[in-house]
C-alpha positions in Angstrom: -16.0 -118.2 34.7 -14.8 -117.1 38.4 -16.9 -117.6 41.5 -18.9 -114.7 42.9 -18.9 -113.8 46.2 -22.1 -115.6 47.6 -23.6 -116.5 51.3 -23.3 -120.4 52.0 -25.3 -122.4 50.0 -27.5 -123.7 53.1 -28.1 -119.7 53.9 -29.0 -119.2 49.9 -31.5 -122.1 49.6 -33.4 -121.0 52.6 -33.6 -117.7 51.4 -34.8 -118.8 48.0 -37.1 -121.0 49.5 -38.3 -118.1 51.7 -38.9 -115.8 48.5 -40.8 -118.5 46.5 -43.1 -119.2 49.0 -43.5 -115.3 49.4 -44.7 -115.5 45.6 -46.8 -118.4 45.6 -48.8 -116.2 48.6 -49.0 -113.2 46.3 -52.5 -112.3 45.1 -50.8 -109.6 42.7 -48.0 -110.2 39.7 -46.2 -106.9 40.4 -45.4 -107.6 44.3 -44.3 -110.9 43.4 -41.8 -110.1 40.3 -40.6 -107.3 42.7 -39.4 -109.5 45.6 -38.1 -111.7 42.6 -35.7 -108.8 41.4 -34.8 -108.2 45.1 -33.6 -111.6 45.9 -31.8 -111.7 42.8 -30.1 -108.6 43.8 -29.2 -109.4 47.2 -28.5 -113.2 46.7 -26.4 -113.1 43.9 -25.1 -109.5 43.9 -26.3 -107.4 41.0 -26.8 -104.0 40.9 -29.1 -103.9 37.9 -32.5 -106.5 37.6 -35.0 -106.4 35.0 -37.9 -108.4 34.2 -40.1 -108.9 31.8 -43.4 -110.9 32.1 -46.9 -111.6 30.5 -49.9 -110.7 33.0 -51.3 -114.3 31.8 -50.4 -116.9 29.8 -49.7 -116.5 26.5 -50.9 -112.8 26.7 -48.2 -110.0 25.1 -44.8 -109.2 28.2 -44.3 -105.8 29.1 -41.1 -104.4 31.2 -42.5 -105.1 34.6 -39.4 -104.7 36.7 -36.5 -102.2 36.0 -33.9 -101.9 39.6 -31.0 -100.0 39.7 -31.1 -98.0 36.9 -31.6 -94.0 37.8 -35.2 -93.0 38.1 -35.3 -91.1 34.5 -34.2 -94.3 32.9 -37.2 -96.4 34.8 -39.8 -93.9 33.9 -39.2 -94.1 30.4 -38.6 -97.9 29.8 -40.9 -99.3 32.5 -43.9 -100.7 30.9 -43.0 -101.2 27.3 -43.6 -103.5 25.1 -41.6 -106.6 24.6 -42.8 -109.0 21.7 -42.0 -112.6 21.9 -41.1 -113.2 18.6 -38.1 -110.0 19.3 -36.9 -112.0 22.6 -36.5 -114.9 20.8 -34.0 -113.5 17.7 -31.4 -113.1 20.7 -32.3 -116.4 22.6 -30.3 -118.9 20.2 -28.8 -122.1 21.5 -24.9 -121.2 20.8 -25.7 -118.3 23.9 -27.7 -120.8 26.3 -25.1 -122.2 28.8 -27.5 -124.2 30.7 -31.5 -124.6 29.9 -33.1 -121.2 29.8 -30.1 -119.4 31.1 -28.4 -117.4 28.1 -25.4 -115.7 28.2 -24.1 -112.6 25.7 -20.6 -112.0 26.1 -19.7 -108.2 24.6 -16.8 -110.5 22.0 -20.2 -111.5 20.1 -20.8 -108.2 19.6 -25.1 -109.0 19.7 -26.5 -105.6 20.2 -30.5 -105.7 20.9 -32.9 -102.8 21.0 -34.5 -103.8 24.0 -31.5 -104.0 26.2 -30.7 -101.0 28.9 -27.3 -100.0 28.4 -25.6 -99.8 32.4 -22.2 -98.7 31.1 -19.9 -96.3 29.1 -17.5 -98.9 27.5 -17.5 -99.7 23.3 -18.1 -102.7 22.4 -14.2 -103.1 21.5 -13.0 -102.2 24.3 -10.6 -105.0 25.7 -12.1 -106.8 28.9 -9.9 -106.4 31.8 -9.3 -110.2 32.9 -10.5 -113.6 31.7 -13.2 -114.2 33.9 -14.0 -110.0 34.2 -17.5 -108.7 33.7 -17.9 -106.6 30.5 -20.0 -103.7 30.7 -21.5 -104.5 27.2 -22.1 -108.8 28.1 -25.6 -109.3 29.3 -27.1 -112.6 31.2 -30.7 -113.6 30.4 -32.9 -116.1 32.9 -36.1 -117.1 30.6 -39.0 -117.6 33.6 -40.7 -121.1 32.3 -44.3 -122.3 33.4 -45.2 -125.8 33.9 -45.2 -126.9 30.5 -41.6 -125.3 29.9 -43.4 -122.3 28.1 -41.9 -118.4 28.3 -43.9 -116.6 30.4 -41.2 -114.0 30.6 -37.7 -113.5 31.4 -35.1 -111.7 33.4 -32.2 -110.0 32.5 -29.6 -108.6 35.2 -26.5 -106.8 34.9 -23.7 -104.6 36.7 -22.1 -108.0 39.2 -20.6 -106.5 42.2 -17.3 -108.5 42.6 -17.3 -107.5 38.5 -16.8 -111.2 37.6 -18.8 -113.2 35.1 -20.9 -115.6 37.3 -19.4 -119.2 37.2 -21.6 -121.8 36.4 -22.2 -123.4 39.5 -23.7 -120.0 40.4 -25.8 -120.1 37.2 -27.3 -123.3 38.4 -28.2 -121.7 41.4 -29.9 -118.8 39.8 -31.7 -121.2 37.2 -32.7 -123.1 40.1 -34.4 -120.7 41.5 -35.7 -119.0 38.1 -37.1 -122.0 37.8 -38.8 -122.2 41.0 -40.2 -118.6 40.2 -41.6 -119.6 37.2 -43.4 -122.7 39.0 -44.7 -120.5 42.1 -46.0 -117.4 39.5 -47.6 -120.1 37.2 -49.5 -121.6 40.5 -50.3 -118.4 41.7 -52.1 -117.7 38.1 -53.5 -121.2 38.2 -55.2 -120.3 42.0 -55.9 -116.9 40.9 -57.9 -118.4 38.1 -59.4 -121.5 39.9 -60.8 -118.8 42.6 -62.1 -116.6 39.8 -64.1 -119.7 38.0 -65.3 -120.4 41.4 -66.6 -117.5 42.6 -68.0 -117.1 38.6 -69.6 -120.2 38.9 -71.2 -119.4 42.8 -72.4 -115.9 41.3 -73.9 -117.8 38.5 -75.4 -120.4 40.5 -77.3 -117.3 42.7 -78.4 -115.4 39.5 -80.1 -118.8 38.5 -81.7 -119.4 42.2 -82.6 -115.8 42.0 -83.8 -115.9 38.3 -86.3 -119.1 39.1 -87.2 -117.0 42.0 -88.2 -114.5 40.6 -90.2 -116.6 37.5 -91.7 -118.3 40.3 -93.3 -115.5 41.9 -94.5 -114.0 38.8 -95.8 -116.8 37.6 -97.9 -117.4 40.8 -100.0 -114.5 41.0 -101.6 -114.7 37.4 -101.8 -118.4 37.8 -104.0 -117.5 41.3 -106.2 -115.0 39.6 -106.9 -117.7 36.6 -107.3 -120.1 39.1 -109.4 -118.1 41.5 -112.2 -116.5 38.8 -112.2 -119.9 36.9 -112.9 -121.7 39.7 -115.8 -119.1 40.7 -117.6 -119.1 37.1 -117.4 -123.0 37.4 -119.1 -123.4 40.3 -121.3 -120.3 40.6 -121.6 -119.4 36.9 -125.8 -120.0 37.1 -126.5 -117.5 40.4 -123.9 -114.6 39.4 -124.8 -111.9 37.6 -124.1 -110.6 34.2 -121.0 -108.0 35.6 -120.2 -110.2 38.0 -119.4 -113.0 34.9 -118.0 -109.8 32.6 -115.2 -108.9 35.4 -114.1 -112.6 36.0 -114.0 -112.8 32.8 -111.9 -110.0 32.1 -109.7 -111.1 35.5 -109.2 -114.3 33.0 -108.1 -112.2 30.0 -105.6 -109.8 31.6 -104.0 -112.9 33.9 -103.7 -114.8 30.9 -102.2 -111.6 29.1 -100.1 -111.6 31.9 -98.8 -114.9 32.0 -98.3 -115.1 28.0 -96.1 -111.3 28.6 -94.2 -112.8 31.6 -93.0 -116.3 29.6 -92.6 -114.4 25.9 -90.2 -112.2 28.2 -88.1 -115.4 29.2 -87.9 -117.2 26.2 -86.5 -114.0 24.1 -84.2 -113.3 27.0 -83.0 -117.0 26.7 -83.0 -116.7 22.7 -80.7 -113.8 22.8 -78.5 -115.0 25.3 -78.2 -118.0 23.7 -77.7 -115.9 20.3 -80.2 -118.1 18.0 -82.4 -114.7 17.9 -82.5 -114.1 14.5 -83.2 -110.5 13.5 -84.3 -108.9 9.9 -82.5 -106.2 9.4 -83.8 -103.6 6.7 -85.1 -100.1 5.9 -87.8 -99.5 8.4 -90.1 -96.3 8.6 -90.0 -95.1 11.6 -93.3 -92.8 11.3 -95.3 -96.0 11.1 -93.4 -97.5 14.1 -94.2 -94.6 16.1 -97.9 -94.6 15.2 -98.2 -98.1 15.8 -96.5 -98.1 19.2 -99.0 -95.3 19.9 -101.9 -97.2 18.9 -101.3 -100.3 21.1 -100.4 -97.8 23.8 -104.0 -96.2 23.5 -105.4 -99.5 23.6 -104.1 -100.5 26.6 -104.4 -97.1 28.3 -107.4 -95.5 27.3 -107.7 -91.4 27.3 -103.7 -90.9 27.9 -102.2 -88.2 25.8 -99.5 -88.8 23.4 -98.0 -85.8 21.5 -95.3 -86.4 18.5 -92.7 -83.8 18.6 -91.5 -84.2 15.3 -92.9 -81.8 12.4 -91.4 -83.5 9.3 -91.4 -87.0 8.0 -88.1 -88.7 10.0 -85.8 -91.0 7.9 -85.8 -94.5 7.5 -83.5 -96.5 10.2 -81.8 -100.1 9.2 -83.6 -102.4 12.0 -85.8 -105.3 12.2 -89.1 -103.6 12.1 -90.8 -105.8 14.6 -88.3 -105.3 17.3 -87.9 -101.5 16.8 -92.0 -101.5 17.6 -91.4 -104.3 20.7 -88.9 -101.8 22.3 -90.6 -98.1 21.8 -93.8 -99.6 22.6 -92.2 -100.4 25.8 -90.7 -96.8 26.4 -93.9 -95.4 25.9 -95.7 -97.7 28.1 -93.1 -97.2 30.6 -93.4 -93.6 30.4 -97.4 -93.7 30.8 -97.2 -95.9 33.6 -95.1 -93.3 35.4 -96.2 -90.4 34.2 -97.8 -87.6 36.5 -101.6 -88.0 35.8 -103.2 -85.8 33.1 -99.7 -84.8 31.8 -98.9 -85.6 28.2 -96.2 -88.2 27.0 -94.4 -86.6 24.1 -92.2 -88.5 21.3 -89.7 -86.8 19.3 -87.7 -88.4 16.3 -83.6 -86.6 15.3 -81.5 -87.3 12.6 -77.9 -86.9 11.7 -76.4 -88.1 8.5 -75.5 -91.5 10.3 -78.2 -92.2 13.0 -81.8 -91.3 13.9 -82.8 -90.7 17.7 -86.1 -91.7 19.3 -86.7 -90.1 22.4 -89.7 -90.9 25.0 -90.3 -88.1 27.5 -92.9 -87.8 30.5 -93.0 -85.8 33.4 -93.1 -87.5 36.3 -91.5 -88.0 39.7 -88.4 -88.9 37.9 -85.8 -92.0 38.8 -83.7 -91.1 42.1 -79.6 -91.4 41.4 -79.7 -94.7 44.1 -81.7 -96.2 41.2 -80.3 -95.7 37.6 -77.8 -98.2 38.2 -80.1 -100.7 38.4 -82.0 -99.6 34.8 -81.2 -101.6 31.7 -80.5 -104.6 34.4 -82.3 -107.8 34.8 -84.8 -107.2 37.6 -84.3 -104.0 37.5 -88.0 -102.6 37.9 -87.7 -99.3 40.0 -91.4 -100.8 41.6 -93.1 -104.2 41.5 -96.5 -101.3 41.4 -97.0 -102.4 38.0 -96.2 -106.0 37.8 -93.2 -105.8 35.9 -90.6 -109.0 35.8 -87.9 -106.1 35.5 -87.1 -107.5 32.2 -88.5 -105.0 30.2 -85.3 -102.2 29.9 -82.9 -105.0 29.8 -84.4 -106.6 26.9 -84.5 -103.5 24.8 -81.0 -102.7 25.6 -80.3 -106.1 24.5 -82.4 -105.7 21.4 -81.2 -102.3 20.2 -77.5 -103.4 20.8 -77.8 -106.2 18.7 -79.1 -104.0 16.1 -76.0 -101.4 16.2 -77.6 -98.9 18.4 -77.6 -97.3 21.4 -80.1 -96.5 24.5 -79.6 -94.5 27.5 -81.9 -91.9 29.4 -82.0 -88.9 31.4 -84.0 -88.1 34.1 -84.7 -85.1 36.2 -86.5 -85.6 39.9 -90.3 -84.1 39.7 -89.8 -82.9 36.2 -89.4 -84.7 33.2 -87.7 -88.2 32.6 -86.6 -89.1 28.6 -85.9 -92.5 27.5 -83.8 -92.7 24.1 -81.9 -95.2 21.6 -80.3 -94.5 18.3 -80.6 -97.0 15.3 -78.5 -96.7 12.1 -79.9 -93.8 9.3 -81.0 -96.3 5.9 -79.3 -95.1 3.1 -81.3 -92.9 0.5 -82.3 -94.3 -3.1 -80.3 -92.3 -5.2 -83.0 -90.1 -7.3 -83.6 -91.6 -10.7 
């Protein structure tokens, strides 16, 4: 192998130290595998620089890199696919002249899919000298991580003094592959350090905000309990008869209250925790819907709620229990927000595959700056009601885990409808 026409090796060195640090700054891949084909290009002196690289370890490499070729021939083979098991049918030890640095001369004849052909020469044509590039040889650099692991590799081509690099520039160029692969596998390594960090801070603030939040609702039925049990105590004998029936009922609603608000966080732990266990069978939904209606009613005395539907609807695969936990929420929802004296209708669709249970009201409607914020934790629209916000993000959590769907639509001082999907129960075939 003949010696290429390089800059001194002090000049070299402090360029590649230059362009290594230049990586291990990089907060993207591309930029960094880019200034890698460059310096390879300038340093060494090849026209033609490819590379090929995983975005993270172990994750499938892709044609990152493709310099010199014409700008038809970079459209059409930057980006593709490169499988590690295909790379490594080529990378056998009789081609590696030094570790990770393979060389293909054309008298081999190894011809490889992948490649990008730079040159109109057969494969038997004669090369011109001894130490004379062939258009059909190809050089491969395998970038290593820390552990010595492929995390891609680098193929150049097309040397401008046209001789086959010696190996004392070979050592050079694995030298600073090498360092390549050590700054990109660092960079990854920060990249993902800072990631886990900031994870871990946004974690930590969703849990300060979460016992927040508990705290506060907690507080106010706890003061209410607190407040009317302390009055019956001590003035039970010298108040009246309504006086005792409305701390009383202060007692039952707070208590209500507090049961609603910790039943809330103890499913929302169970299901993100996944030891919610669900029992999923045919479920009718006409008895869901009248059920829903009747708690409804209970709650809300002389509200209006209309059913839509005219025949029976078809059975839905669910766990009964939840179907009933989250359209009783819908419809309570919708009541809650509902223009006064205005009906809340519920309508039940069916394809061949799925049912739909829609909610609708009219109402003010929810404002675009809010309906991100629905199907969130905390994501009441108003604290007017004394809702944890829980309430839409627990039935989107419930009706995903029962293969459906939910999602609303909403018009501003009209009509607002709340809807999910569940799966259509088969039929009994008729006997």
């Amino acid at each position: 192998m003949a010696e290429s026409v390089l800059s001194s090796t002090g000049e070299m060195l402090e360029r590649l130290l230059a362009v290594t640090q230049e990586i291990l700054q990089a907060q993207e891949l591309y930029p960094a595998l880019d200034a890698i084909s460059e310096a390879i290009s300038t340093i060494f002196g090849f026209r033609y620089v490819t590379i090929v690289a995983a975005d993270a370890p172990g994750r499938e490499m892709y044609r990152r890199v493709a310099r010199g070729w014409p700008e038809d021939v970079v459209r059409e083979r930057l980006g593709e696919h490169v499988s590690r098991d295909d790379i490594m049918t080529i990378l056998l030890p009789h081609f590696e002249v030094l570790p990770h640095c393979f060389y293909f001369p054309v008298e081999h004849e190894i011809h490889w899919g992948r490649s990008i052909y730079t040159g109109d020469l057969p494969m038997d044509a004669p090369r011109s000298a001894p130490d004379a590039w062939h258009e059909r040889d190809a050089l491969t650099l395998v970038l290593p991580d820390r552990e010595g692991k492929m995390m891609g590799y680098l193929s150049v081509d097309g040397p401008v003094d046209g001789k086959v690099p010696s190996l004392d520039v070979l050592r050079k160029m694995q030298l600073f592959v090498n360092l390549v692969g050590l700054a990109l596998a660092n960079s990854r390594s920060h990249r993902v350090e800072t990631e886990q960090r900031e994870a871990a801070e946004a974690n930590q603030r969703a849990q300060n905000n979460f016992f927040s939040i508990v705290s506060h609702e907690v507080r106010s039925p706890l003061s209410s309990i607190r407040g009317a049990s302390t009055l019956l105590e001590e003035h039970f004998e010298t108040l009246g008869e309504t006086r005792r029936r409305e701390l009383l009922d202060v007692l039952m609603s707070s208590t209500s209250r507090l049961t609603s608000i910790f039943e809330d966080f103890l499913l929302l732990t169970r299901m993100e925790m996944g030891t919610l266990a669900l029992r999923i069978e045919p479920v009718d939904v006409a008895s869901v819907v009248e059920e829903c209606i009747a708690r409804v009613r209970s709650e809300h005395l002389g509200c209006t709620i209309e059913k839509k539907y005219a025949q029976a609807p078809p059975k839905i695969l669910a766990d009964e229990g939840r179907v009933v936990q989250v359209l009783a929420n819908l419809i309570l929802n919708a009541v809650r927000y509902a223009f006064a004296d205005t009906p809340i209708e519920i309508d039940v669709d069916s394809n061949e595959e799925r049912v739909r249970i829609s909610v609708t009201n009219q109402g003010p409607g929810i404002s675009p700056a809010h309906r991100k914020r629905l199907f969130t934790r905390f994501g009441a629209l108003s604290q007017r009601d004394g809702s944890t916000g829980l309430g839409l993000y627990i039935c989107r959590e419930l009706i995903g885990l029962m293969n459906g769907t939910i999602g609303f639509e909403s018009e501003t001082d009209k009509t607002t409808t709340f809807w999910f999907t569940l799966p259509r129960a088969p039929e009994k075939p008729a006997k």
